[in-house]
DSSP file (Angstrom, degrees, kcal/mol; ACC not computed):
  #  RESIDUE AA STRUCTURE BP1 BP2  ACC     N-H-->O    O-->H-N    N-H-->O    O-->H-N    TCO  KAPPA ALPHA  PHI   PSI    X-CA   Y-CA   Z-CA
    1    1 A X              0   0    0      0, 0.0    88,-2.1     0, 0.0     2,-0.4   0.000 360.0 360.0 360.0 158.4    6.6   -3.2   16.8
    2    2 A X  E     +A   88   0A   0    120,-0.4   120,-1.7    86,-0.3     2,-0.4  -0.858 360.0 158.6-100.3 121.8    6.3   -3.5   13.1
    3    3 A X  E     -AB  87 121A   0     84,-1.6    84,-1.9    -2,-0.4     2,-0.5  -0.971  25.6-142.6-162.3 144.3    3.4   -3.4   10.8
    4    4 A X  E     -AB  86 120A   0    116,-2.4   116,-1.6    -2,-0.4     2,-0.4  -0.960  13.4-146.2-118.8 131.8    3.0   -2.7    7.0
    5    5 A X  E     -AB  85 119A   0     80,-2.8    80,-1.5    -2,-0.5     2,-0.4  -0.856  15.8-160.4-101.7 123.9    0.1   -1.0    5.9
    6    6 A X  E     -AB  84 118A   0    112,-2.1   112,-1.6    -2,-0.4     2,-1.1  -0.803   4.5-153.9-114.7 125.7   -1.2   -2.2    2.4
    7    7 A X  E     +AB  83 117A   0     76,-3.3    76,-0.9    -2,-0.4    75,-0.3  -0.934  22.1 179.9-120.8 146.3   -3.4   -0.1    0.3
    8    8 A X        +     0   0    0     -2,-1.1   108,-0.3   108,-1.0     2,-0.2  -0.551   9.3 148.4-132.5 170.8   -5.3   -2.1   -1.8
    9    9 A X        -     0   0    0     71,-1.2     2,-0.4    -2,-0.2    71,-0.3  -0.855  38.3 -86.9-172.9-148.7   -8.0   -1.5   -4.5
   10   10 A X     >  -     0   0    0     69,-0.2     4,-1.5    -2,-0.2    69,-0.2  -0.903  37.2-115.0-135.2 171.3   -9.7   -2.6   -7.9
   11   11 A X  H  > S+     0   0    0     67,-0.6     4,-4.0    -2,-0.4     5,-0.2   0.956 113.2  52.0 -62.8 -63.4   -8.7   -1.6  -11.3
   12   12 A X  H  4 S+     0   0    0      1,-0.2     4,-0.4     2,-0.2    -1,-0.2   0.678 110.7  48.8 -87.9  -0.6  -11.7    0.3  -12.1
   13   13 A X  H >> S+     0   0    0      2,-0.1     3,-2.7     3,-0.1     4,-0.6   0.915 119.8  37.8 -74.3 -56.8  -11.3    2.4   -8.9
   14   14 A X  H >< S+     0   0    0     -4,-1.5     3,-0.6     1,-0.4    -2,-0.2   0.746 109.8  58.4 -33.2 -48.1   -7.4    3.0   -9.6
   15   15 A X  G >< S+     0   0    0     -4,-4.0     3,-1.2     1,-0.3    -1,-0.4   0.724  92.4  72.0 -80.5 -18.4   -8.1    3.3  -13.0
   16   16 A X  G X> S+     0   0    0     -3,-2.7     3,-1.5     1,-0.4     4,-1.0   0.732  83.2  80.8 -89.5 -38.2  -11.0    6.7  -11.8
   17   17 A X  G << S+     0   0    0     -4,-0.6    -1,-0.4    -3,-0.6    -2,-0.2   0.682  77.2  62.4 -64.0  -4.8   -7.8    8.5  -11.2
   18   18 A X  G <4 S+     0   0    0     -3,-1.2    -1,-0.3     1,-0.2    -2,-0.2   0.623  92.0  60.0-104.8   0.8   -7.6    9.2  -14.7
   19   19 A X  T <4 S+     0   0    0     -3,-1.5    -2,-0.2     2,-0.1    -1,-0.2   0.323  89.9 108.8 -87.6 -33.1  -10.7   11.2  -14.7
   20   20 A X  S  < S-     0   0    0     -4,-1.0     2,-0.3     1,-0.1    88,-0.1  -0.098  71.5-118.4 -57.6 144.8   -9.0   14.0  -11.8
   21   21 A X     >  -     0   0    0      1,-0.1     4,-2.4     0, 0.0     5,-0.5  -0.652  30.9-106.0 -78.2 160.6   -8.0   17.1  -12.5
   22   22 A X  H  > S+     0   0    0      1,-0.3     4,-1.7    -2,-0.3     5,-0.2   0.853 121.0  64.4 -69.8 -22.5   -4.3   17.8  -12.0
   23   23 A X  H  > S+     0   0    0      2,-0.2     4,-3.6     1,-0.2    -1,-0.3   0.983 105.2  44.2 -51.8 -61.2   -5.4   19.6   -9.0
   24   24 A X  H >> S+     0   0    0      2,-0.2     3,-1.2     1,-0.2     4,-0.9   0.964 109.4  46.6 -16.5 -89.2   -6.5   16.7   -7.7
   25   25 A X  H 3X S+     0   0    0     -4,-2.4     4,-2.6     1,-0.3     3,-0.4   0.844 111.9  56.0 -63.2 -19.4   -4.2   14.4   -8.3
   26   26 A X  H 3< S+     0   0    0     -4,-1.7     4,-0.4    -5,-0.5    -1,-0.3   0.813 106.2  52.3 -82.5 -21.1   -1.5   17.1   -6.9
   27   27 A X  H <X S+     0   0    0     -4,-3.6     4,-0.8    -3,-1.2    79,-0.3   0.626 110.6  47.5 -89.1   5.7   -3.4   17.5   -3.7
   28   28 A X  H  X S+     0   0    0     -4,-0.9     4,-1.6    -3,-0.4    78,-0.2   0.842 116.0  42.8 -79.1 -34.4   -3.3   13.6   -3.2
   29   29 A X  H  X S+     0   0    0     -4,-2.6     4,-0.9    -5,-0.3    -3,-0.1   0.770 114.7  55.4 -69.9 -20.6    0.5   13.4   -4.1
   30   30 A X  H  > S+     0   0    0     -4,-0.4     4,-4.1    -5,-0.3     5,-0.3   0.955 109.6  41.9 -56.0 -76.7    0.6   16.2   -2.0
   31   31 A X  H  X S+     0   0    0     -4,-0.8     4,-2.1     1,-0.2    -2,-0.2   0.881 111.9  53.3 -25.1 -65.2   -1.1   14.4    1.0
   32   32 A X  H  X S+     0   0    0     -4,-1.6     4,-0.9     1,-0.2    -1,-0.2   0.639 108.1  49.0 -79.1 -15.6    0.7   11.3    0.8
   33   33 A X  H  X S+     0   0    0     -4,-0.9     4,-0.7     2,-0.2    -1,-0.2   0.715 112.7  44.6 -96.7  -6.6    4.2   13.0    0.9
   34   34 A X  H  X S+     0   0    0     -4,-4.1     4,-1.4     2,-0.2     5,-0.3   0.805 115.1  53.3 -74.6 -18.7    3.6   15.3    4.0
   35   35 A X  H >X S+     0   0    0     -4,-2.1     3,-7.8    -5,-0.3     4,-1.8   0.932 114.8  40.5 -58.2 -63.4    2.0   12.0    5.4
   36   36 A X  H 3X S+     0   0    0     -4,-0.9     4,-1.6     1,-0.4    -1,-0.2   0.420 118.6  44.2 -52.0 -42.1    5.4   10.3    4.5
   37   37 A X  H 3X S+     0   0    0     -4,-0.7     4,-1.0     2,-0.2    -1,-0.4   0.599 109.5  52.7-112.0  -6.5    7.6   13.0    5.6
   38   38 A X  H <X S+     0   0    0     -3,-7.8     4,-4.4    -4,-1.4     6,-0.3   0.866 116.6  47.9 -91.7 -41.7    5.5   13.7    9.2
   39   39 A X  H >X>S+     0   0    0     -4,-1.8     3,-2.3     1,-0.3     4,-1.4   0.937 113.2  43.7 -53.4 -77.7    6.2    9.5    9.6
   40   40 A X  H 3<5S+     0   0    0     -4,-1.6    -1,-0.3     1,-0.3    -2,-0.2   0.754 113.7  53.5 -74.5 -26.4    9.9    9.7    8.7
   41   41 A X  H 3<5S+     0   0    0     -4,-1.0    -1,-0.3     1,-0.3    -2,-0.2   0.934 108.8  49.7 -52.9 -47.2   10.1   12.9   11.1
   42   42 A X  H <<5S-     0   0    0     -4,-4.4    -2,-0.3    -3,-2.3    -1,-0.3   0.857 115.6-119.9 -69.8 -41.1    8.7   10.9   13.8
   43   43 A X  T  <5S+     0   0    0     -4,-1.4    -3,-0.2    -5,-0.3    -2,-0.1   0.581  85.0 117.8 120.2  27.1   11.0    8.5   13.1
   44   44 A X      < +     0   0    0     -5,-0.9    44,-1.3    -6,-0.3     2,-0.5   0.567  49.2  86.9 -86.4 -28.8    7.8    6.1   12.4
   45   45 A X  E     +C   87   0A   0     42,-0.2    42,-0.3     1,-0.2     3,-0.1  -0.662  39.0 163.9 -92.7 139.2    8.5    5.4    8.9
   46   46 A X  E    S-     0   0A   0     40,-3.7     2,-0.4     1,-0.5    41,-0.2   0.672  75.0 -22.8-103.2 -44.2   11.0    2.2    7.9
   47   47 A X  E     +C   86   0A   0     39,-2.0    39,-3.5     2,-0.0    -1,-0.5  -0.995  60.3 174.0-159.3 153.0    9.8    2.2    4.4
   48   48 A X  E     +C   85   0A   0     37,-0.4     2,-0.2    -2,-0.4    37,-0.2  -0.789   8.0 151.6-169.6 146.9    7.1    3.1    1.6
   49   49 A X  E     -C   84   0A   0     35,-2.2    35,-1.1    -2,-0.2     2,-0.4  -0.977  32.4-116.8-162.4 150.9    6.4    3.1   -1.5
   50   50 A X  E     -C   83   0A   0     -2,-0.2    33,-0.3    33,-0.2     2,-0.2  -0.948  33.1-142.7-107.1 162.8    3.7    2.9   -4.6
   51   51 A X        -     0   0    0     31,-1.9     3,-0.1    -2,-0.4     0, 0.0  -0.515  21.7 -90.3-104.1 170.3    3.7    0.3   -7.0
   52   52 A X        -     0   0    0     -2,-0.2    -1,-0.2     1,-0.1     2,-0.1   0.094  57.3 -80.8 -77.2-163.5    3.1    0.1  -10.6
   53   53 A X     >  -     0   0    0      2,-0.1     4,-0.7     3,-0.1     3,-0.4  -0.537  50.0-109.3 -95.0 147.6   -0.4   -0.5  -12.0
   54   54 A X  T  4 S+     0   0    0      1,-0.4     3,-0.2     2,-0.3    21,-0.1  -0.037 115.7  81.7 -76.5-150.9   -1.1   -5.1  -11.8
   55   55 A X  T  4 S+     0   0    0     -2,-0.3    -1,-0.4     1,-0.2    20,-0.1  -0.173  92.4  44.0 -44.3  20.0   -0.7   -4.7  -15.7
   56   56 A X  T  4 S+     0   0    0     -3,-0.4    -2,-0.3    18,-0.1    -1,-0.2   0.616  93.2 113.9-144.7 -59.5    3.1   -4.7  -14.9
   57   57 A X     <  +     0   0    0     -4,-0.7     2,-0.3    -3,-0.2    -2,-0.1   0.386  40.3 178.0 -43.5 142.6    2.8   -7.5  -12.6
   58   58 A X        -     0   0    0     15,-0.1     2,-0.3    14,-0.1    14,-0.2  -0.959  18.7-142.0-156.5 134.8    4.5  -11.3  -13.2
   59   59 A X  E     -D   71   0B   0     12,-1.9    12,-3.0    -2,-0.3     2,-0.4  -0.735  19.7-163.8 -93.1 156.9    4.3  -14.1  -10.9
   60   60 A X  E     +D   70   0B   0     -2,-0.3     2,-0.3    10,-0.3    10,-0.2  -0.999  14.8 163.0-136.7 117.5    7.0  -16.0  -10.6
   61   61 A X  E     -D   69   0B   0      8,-2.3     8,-2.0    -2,-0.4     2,-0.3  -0.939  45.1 -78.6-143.8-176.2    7.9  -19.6   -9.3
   62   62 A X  E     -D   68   0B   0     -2,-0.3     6,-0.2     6,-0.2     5,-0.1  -0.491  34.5-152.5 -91.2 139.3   10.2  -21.9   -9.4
   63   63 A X    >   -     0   0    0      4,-4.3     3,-2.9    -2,-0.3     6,-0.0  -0.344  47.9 -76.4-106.6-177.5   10.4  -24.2  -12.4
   64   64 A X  T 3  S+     0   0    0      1,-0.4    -2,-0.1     2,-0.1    -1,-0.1   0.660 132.2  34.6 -47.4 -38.8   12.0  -28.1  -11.9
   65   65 A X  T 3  S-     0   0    0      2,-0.1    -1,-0.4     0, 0.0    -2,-0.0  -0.155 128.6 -94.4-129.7  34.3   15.5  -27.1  -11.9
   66   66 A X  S <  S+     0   0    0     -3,-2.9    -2,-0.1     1,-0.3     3,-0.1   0.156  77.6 144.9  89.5 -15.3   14.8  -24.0  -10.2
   67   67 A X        -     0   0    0     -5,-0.1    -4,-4.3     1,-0.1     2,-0.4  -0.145  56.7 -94.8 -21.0 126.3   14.6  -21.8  -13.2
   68   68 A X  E     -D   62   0B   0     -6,-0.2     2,-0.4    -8,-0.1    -6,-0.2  -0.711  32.2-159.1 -74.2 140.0   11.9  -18.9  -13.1
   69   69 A X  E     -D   61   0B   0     -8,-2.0    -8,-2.3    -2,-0.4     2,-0.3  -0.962   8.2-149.3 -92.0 112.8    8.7  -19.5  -14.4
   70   70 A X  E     -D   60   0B   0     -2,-0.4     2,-0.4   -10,-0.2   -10,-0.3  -0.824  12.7-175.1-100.9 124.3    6.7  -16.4  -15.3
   71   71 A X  E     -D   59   0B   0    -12,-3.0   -12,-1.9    -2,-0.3     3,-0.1  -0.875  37.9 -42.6-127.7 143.7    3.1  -16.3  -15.1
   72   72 A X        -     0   0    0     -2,-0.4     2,-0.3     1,-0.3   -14,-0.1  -0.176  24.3-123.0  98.5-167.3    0.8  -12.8  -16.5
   73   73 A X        -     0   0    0    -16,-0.1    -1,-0.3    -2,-0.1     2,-0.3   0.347  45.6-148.3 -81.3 161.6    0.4  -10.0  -16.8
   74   74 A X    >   +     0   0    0     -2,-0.3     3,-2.7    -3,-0.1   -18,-0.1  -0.782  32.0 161.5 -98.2  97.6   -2.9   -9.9  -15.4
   75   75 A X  T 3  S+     0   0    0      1,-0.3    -1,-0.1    -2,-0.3   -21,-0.1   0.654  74.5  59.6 -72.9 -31.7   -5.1   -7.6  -16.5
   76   76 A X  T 3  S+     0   0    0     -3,-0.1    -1,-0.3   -65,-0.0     2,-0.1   0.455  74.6 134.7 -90.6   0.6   -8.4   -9.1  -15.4
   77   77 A X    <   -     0   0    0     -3,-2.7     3,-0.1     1,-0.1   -66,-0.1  -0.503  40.0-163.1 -65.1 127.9   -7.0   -8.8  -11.5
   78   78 A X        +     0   0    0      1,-0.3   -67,-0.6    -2,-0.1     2,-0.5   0.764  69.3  18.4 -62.9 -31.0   -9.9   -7.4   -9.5
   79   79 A X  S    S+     0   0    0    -69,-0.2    -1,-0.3   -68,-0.1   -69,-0.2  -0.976  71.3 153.4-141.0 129.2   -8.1   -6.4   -6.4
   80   80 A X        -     0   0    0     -2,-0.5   -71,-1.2   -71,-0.3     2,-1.1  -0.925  47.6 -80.1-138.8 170.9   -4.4   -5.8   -6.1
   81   81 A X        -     0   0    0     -2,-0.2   -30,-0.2   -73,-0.2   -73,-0.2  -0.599  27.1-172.9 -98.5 119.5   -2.1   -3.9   -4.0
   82   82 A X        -     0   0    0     -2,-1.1   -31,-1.9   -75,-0.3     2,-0.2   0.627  63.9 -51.9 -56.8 -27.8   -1.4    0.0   -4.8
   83   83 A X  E     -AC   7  50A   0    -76,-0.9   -76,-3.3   -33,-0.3     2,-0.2  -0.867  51.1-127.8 143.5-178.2    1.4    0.5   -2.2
   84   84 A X  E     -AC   6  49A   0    -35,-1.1   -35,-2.2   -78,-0.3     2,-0.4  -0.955   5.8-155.3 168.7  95.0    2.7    0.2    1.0
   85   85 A X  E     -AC   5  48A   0    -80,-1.5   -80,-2.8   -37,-0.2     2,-0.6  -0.972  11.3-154.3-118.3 152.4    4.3    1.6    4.2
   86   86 A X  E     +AC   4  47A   0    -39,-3.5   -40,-3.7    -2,-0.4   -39,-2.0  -0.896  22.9 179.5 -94.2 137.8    6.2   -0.1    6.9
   87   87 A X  E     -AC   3  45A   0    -84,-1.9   -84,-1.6    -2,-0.6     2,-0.4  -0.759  23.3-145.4-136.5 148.2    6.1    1.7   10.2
   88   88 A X  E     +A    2   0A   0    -44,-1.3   -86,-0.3    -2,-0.3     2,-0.3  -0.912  42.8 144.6-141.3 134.3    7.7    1.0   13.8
   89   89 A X        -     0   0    0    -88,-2.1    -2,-0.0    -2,-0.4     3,-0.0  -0.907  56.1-101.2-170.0 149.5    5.4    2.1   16.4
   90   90 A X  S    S+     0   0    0     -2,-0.3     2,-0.3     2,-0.1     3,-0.1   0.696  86.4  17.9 -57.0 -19.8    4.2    1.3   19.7
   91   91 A X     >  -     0   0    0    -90,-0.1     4,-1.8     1,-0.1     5,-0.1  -0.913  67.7-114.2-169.9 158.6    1.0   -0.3   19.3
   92   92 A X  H  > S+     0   0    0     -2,-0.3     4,-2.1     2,-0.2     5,-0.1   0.786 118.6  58.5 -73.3 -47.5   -1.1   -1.8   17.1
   93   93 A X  H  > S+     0   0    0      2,-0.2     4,-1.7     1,-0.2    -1,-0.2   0.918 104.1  52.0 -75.2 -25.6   -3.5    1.3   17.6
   94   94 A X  H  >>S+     0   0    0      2,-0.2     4,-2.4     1,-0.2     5,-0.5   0.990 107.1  51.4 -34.0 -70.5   -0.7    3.7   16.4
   95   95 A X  H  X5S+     0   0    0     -4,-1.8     4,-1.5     2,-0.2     3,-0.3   0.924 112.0  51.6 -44.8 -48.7   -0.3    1.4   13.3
   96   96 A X  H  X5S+     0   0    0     -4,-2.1     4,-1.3     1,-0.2    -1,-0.2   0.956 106.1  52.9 -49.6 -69.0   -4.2    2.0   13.1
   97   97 A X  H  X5S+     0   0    0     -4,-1.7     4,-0.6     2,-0.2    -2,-0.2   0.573 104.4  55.0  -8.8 -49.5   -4.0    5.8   13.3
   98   98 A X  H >X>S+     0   0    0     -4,-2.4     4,-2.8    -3,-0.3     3,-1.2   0.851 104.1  51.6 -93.8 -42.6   -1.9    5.9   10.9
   99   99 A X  H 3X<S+     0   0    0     -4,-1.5     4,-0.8    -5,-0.5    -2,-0.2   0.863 108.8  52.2 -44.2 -26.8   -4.1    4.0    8.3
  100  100 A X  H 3<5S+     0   0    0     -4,-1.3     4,-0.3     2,-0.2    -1,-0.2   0.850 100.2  56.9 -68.9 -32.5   -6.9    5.9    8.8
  101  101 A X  H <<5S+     0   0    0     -3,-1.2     4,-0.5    -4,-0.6    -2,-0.2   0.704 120.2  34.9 -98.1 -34.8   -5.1    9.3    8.3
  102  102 A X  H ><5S+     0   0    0     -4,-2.8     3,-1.9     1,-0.2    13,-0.3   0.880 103.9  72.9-100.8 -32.3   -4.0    7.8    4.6
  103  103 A X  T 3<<S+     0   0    0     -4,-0.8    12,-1.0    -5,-0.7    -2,-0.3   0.681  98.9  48.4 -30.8 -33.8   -7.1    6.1    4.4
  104  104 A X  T 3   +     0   0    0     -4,-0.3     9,-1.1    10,-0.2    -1,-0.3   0.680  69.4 145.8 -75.9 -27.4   -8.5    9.5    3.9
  105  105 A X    <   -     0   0    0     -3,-1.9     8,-3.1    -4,-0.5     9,-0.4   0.498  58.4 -96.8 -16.5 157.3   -6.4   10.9    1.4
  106  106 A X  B     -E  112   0C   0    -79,-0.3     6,-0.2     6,-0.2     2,-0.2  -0.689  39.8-172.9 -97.6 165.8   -8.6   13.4   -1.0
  107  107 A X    >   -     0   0    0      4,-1.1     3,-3.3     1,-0.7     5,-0.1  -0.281  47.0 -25.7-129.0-157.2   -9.7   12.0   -3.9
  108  108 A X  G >  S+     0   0    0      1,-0.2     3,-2.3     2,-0.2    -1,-0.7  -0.143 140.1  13.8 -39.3 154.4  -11.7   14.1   -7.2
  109  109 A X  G 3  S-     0   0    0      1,-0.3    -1,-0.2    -3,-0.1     3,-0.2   0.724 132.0 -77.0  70.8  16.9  -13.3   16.9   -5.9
  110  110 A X  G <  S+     0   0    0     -3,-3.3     2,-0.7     1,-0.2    -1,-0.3   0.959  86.9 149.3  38.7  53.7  -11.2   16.6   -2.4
  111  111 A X    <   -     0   0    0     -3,-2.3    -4,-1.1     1,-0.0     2,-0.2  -0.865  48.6-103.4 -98.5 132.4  -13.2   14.1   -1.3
  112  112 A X  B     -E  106   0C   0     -2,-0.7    -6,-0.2    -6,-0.2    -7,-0.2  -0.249  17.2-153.2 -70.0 136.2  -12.0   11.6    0.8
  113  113 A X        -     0   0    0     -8,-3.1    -9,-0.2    -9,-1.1    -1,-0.1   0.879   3.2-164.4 -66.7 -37.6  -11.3    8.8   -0.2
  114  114 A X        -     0   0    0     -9,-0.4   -10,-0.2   -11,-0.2   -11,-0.1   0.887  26.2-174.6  51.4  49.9  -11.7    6.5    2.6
  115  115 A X        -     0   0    0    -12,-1.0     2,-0.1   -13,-0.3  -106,-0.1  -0.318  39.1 -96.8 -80.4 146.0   -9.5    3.4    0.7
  116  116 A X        -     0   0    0   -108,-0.3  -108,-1.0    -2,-0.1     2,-0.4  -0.452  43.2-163.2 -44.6 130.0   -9.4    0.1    2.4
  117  117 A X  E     -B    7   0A   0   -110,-0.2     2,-0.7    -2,-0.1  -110,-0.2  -0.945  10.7-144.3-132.0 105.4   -6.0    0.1    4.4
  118  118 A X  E     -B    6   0A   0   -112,-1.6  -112,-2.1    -2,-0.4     2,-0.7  -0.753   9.7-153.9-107.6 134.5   -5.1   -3.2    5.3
  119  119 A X  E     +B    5   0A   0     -2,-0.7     2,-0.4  -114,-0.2  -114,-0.2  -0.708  23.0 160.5 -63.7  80.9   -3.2   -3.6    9.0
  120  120 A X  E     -B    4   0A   0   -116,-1.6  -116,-2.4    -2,-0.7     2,-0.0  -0.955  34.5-136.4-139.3 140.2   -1.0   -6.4    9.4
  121  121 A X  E     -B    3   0A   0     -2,-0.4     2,-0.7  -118,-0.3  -118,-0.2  -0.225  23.6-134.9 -58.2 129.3    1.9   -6.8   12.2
  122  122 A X        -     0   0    0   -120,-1.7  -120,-0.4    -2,-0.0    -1,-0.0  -0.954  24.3-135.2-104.9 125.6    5.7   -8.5   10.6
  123  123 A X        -     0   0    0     -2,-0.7     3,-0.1     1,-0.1    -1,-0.0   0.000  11.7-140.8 -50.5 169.0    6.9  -11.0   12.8
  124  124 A X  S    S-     0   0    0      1,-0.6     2,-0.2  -122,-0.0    -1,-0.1   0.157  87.0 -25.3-124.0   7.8   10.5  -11.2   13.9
  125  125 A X  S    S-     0   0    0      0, 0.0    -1,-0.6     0, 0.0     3,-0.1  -0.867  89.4 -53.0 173.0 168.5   10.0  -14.9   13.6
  126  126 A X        -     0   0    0     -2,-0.2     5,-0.2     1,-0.1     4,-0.0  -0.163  67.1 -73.4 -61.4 153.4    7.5  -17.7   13.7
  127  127 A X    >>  -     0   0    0      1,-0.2     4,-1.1     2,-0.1     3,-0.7   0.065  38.9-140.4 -21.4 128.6    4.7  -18.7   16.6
  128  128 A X  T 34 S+     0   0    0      1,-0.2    -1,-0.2     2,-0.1    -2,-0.1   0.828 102.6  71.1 -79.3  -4.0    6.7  -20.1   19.4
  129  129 A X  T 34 S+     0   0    0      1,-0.2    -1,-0.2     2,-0.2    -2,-0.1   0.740  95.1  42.3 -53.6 -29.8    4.0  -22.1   19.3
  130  130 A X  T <4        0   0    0     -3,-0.7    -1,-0.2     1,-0.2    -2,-0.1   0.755 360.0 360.0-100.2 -15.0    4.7  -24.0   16.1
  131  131 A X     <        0   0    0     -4,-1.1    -2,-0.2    -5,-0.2    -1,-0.2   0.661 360.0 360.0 -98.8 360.0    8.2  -24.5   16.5
């Protein structure tokens, strides 16, 4: 099974990172690439990645004749998503497991962080129920 694990946040937490010492922030980057390299060992990681900071962010849809339409930046977004891994795993409680374990990451001071990780399973197709 398949599931991408989203870590999400606020601005003015994200923004807290600028406040770290480089130690800091070199034992998170630290963290998150042995997690990243223990996944792809295990042959658990499909994909991950962070994204840039929602001041770089543009929505986009589709205008009359199919033209994009660009909507931001938004600057005022309260919560957006920081990054991202996609995983194939056995279970739902694997996928769990592993969210906790970045969910921890150290923060200032090695403190853990304990970030919101959100858990959601990708389909390989819709409910058979609705079709």
């Amino acid at each position: 099974m398949r599931y991408m694990l989203m870590m999400t946040g606020t601005l003015a937490g994200f923004s807290s990172f600028n406040t770290w010492s480089k130690e800091d922030v070199r034992n998170h980057v630290a963290f998150m690439m042995t997690l990243n390299k223990e996944l792809k060992a295990n042959g658990e990681l499909i994909a991950g990645e962070g994204l840039a900071w929602p001041n770089q962010a543009v929505q986009v849809r589709a205008g009359q004749d199919g033209e994009p339409i660009t909507d931001g930046v938004f600057p005022e977004t309260k919560e957006f998503l920081a990054g991202f891994w996609i995983v194939g795993v056995d279970s739902a409680e694997r996928a769990y497991q592993i969210a906790a374990i970045a969910s921890a990451a150290p923060g200032k001071g090695g403190v853990k962080l304990n970030m919101p990780i959100e858990v959601r399973q990708i389909m390989d197709g819709p409910p058979d129920d609705t079709l």
